[in-house]
Residue, then its C-alpha position, 0 to 999 in steps of 0.5 A: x560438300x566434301x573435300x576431295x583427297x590430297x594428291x599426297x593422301x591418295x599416295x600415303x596409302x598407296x602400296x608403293x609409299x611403302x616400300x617393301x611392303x604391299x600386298x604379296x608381302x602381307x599374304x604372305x606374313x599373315x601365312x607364315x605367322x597363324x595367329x595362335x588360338x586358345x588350346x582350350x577352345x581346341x580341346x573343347x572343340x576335340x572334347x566335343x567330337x569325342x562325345x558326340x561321337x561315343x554318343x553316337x555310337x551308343x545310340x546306333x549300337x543301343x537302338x539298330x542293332x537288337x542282337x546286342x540286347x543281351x549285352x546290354x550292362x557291358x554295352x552301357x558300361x564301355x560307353x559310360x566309361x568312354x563318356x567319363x573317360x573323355x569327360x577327365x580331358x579337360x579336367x587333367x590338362x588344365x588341373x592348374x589353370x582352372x579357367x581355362x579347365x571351365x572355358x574348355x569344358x564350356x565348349x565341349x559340353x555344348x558342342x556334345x549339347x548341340x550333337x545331342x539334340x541333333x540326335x533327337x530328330x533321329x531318335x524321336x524318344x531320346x528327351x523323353x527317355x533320358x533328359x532334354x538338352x537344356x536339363x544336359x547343358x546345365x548338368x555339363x555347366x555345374x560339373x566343369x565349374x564345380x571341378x574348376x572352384x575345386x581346383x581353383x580353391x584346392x591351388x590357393x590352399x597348397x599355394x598358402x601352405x608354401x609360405x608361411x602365415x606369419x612373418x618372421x620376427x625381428x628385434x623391435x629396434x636395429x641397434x638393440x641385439x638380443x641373446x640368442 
C-alpha cells in the first residue's frame, strides 16, 4: 500500500509555499539568463557550415558548370584556399588552449563529415574520386590533434623556459654569512 501525501507535503511544493516565486517567475529567470555554452562548440559549429559550404560550392562549380573547365587550377586553388583558410579558425582562436583547439576542430571536422556524405548522394562518384568519409573523418581527427599536442607541448616548453630550472641557491645555515 502506499502512503497518501501529507496536507503540509502537497502545500510545500505548492507554488504559493513560496512566495515570490512561481512559474512566470521561472520563465522569466530562465530568459533573461541563457545559460552559456562553449565558444568552441559555436565555432566548430560555424566551422562546419563554412566547410560545408565551400565544399558545396566547389562541387556545384567542379560538376554543373562545364564552361569553367578551363580554369580549373584557379577553380581548385580558391576553394582549397578557402578550405585551409577556414580550417586555421580553430587553430588561431584557441592557440593556448589546445583542448578546446581539439573539441572545436572535432566538431566542425564532423559536421563538413556528415555535409560530405550527404554530398555523395548527389554526386554518386564522389568516394570513389576523392576518399570516403570515414578515411576524411580520420584525416580532420589526426590534423586537430597533431595541431593541439603541438601547441599543448610548444605552451609547456615556453612556460618552462619563464622560470628557471634550478632554484637559487642560499647559504647551507642561516646564521652563517658568506662573502660576497
Amino acid at each position: 500500500m502506499t502512503a497518501k501525501p501529507s496536507s503540509t507535503e502537497i502545500n510545500r511544493h505548492s507554488p504559493q509555499a513560496h512566495p515570490g516565486h512561481n512559474d512566470e517567475d521561472a520563465v522569466r529567470q530562465a530568459v533573461a539568463e541563457p545559460k552559456s555554452s562553449s565558444p568552441a562548440i559555436w565555432t566548430g559549429v560555424y566551422l562546419g557550415a563554412l566547410l560545408n559550404i565551400v565544399m558545396i560550392a566547389a562541387l556545384v562549380a567542379a560538376n554543373r558548370f562545364p564552361n569553367l573547365e578551363a580554369y580549373a587550377l584557379e577553380r581548385n586553388a580558391a576553394s582549397y584556399g578557402l578550405f585551409v583558410l577556414f580550417l586555421l579558425i580553430p587553430v588561431i582562436r584557441f592557440l593556448k588552449r589546445p583542448a578546446e583547439m581539439f573539441a572545436s576542430g572535432f566538431v566542425g571536422w564532423v559536421l563538413f563529415v556528415a555535409g560530405y556524405r550527404i554530398a555523395g548522394f548527389y554526386f554518386p562518384n564522389l568516394f570513389q574520386v576523392l576518399r570516403t568519409p570515414f578515411e576524411a573523418l580520420i584525416e580532420g581527427c589526426v590534423l586537430y590533434g597533431v595541431a593541439a599536442v603541438t601547441f599543448w607541448v610548444a605552451g609547456m616548453i615556453f612556460e618552462v623556459r619563464r622560470h628557471p630550472i634550478a632554484p637559487r641557491r642560499r647559504p647551507a645555515h642561516p646564521a652563517v654569512h658568506t662573502r660576497p
